[in-house]
VOMIKOL-968598 format. One record per residue (C-alpha): residue number from 1; residue in one letter; chain; x, z negated, y negated. Coordinates in Angstrom, 3 decimals. Layout:
N
+-----+------+-------+----------+----------+----------+
!  nr ! rest ! kette !        X !        Z !        Y !
+-----+------+-------+----------+----------+----------+
! NUM !    a !     A !        X !        Z !        Y !
...
+-----+------+-------+----------+----------+----------+
***
This chain:
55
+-----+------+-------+----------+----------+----------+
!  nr ! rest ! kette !        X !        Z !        Y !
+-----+------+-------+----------+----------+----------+
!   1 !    x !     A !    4.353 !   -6.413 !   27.373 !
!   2 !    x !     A !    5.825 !   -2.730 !   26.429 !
!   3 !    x !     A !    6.815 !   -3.079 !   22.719 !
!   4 !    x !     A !    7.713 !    1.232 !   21.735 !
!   5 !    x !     A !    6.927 !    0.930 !   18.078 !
!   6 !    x !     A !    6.268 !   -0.772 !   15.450 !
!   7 !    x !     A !    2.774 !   -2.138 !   14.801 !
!   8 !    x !     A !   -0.160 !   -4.725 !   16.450 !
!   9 !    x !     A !   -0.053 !   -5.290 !   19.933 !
!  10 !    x !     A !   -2.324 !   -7.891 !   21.654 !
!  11 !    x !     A !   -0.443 !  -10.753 !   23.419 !
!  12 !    x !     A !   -3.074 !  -11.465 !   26.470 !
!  13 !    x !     A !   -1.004 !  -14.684 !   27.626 !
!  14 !    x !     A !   -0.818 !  -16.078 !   24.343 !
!  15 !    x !     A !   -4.070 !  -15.267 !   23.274 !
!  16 !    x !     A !   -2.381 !  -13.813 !   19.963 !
!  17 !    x !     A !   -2.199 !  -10.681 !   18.046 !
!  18 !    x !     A !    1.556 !   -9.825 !   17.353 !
!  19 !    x !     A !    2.850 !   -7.749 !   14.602 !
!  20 !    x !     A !    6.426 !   -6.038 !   16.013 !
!  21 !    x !     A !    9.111 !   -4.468 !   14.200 !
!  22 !    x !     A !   10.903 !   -1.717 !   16.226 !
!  23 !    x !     A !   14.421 !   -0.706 !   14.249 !
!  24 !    x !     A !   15.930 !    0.567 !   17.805 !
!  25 !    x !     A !   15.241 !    0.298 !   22.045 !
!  26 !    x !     A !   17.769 !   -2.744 !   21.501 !
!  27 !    x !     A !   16.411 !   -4.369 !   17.970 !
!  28 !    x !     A !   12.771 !   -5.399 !   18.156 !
!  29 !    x !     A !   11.430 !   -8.395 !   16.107 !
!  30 !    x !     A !    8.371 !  -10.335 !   15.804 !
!  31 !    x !     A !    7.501 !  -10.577 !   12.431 !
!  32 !    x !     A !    4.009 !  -11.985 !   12.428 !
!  33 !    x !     A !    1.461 !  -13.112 !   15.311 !
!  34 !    x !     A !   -1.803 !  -14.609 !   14.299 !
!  35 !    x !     A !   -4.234 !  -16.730 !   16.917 !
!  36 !    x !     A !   -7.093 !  -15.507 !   19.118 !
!  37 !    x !     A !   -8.931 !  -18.344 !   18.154 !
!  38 !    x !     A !   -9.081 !  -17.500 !   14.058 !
!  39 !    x !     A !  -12.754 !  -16.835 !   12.269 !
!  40 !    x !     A !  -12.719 !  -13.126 !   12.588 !
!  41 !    x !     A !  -12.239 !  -12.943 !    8.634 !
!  42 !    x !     A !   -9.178 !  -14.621 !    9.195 !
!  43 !    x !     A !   -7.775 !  -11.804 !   11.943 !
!  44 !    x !     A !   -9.154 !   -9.379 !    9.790 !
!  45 !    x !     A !   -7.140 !   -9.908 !    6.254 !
!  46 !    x !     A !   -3.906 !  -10.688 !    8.506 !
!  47 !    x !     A !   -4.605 !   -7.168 !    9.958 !
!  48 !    x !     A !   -4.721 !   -5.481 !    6.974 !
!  49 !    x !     A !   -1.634 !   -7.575 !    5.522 !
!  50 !    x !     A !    0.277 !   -6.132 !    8.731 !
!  51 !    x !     A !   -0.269 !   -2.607 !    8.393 !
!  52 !    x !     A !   -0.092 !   -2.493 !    4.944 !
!  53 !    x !     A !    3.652 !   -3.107 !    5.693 !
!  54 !    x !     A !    3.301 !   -0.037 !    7.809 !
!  55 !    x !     A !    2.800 !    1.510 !    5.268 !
+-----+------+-------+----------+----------+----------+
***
C-alpha cells in the first residue's frame, strides 16, 4: 500500500480502514485503523472522528 498523504486509506489484507499521518516521505504513522467487520454506524462516526482531525 502507497501511503502519499495524510488521510483514510483502505487496508485490503487486513480488512481495515487506516487513518495515516504523513509529516514527511520518511515519517508516516498510523494513528487509527478501525475493522471491516464494524456495523456500518460504527465505520461511519470513526470516519468522521478521522477527518475531523484533518481538519
Amino acid at each position: 500500500m502507497l501511503i502519499h498523504k495524510s488521510g483514510v486509506y483502505r487496508n485490503i489484507h487486513e480488512k481495515r480502514y487506516e487513518y495515516w499521518v504523513v509529516k514527511s516521505e520518511e515519517l508516516k504513522v498510523m494513528a487509527s485503523w478501525i475493522s471491516w467487520d464494524l456495523p456500518q454506524d460504527a465505520i461511519d462516526k470513526w470516519m468522521n472522528e478521522v477527518t475531523d482531525i484533518e481538519s
